[in-house]
N, C-alpha and C positions, 0 to 999 in steps of 0.2 A: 346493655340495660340491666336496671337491678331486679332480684328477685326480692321482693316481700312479704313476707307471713302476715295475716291481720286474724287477731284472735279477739273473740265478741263474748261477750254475757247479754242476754235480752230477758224480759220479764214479757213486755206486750208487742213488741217487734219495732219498735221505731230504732232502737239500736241496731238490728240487723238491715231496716231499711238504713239505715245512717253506711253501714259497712261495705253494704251495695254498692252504695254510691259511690264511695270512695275509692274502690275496687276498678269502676268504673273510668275513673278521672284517671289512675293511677297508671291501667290497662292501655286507655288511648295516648301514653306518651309510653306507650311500647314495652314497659315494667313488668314485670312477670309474679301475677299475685295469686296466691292462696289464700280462701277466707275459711275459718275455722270457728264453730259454736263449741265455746267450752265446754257444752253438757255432753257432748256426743263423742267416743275417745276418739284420741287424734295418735296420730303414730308417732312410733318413738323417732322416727328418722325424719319427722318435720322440719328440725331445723338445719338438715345438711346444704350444704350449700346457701345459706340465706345472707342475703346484706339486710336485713335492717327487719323489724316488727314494729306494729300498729297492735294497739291493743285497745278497746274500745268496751264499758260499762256502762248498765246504766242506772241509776240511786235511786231505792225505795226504802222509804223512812228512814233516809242516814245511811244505805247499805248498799255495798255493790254486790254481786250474785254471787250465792257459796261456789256454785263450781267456777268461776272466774278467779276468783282467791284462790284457790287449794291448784289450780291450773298455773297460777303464777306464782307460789311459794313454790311447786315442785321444779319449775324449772327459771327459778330466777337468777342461778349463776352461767347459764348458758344468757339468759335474756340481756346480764350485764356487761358482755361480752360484743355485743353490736347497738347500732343506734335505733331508739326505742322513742317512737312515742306514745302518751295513753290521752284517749278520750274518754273526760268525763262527763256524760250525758244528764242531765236534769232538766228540772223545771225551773231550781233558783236560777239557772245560766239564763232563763230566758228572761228575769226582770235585772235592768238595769239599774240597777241600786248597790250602796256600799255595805249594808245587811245582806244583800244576796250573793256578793260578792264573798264574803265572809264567811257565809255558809256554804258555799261552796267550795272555797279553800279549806274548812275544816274538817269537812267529809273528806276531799281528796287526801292530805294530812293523817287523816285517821286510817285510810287506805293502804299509804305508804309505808306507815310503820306494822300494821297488819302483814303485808306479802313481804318486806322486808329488803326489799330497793326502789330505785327512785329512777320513774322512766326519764330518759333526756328529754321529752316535750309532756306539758303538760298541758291538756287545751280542753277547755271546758267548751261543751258543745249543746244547747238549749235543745229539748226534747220537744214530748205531745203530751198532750191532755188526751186522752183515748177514752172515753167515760162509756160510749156504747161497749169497750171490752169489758170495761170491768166486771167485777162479779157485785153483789148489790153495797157489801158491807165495806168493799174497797173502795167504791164508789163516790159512799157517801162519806167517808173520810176521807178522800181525796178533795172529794166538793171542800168539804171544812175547812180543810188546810188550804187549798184556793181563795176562799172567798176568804181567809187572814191574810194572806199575803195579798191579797186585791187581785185575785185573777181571777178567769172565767169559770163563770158555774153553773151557765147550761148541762146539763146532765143530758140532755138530748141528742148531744151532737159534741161533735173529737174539735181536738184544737190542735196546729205542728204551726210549733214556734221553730222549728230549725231552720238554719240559715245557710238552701244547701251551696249560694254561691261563695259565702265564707269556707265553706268545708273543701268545696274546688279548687280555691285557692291555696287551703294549708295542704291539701294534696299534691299540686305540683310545687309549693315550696319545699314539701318534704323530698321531693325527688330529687329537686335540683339542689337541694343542699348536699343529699346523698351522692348524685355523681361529682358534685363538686369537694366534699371528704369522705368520701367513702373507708377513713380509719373508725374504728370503732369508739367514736369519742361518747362520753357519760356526764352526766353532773351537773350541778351549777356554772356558770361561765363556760361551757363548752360549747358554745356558738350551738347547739340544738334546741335550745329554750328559744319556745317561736313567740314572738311580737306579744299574742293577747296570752302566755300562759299564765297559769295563777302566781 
């Protein structure tokens, strides 16, 4: 079985619960996973032995987490080296529209060129509305920017658009892609760009 690194950024935890999960799906087909929060150091010998990494963010105004960035420009020529894919967590994933689609391609895009390679899966992954987290001022421009894009704006109560039986799926296809090439392939047209990536 393979061993997998999944390395996270979270702001209010739905990306961490997302990483959970996946850990979990990953695990019961016998996979051997380590989950890692960027903010907290990780050792220099994480990646000995690994077939493959998960990397999972999640976008607050356009942005994925500074330590998730500076965690993957430092070690993006080891990352280039096996097969990679990234989760990009938002709210545009969770409306089905060709504007949301967009916007979420152009964050992820902006991302790319920011860390400076290109994981082999890109898969956008619809987050939560967490509004009893927020703090008051995040809140209510989170409300705003909801209620433009036509989403929920009870402030009283969270909302988890994620779809964890999608996410169970791209987890054992990640697997079984992996026992089935387990060469470290990269890129465009390298058969690791899964079904719904951007």
């Amino acid at each position: 079985m393979a061993r997998i690194v999944v390395f996270f950024g979270t702001t209010d935890g739905q990306t961490a619960k997302i990483v959970r999960h996946l850990a979990e799906v990953l695990r019961s087909g016998h996979d051997t996973v380590d989950v890692f929060d960027t903010r907290a150091p990780i050792p220099s010998s994480v990646f000995r032995g690994v077939d493959a990494a998960i990397i999972a963010g999640s976008v607050r105004m356009g942005k994925f987490q500074r330590a998730l960035v500076a965690f993957l420009r430092q070690h993006r020529e080891v990352l280039e080296r096996i097969p990679t894919a990234f989760l990009a967590v938002s709210l545009s994933a969770a409306r089905d529209s060709a504007s949301a689609r967009r916007e979420v391609s152009k964050t992820v895009a902006r991302f790319i060129a920011e860390i400076g390679f290109t994981p082999g899966t890109l898969l956008p992954i619809a987050g939560a509305l967490l509004y009893t987290k927020y703090g008051f001022f995040t809140r209510i421009a989170i409300r705003l920017i909801s209620k433009m894009a036509g989403g929920d704006t009870d402030t009283s109560r969270d909302y988890e658009y994620t779809d964890w039986n999608a996410l169970s799926d791209f987890a054992r296809q990640f697997a079984c892609r992996l026992r089935e090439s387990p060469a470290p392939l990269q890129g465009p047209g390298s058969g690791w760009r899964a079904d719904a990536a951007l």
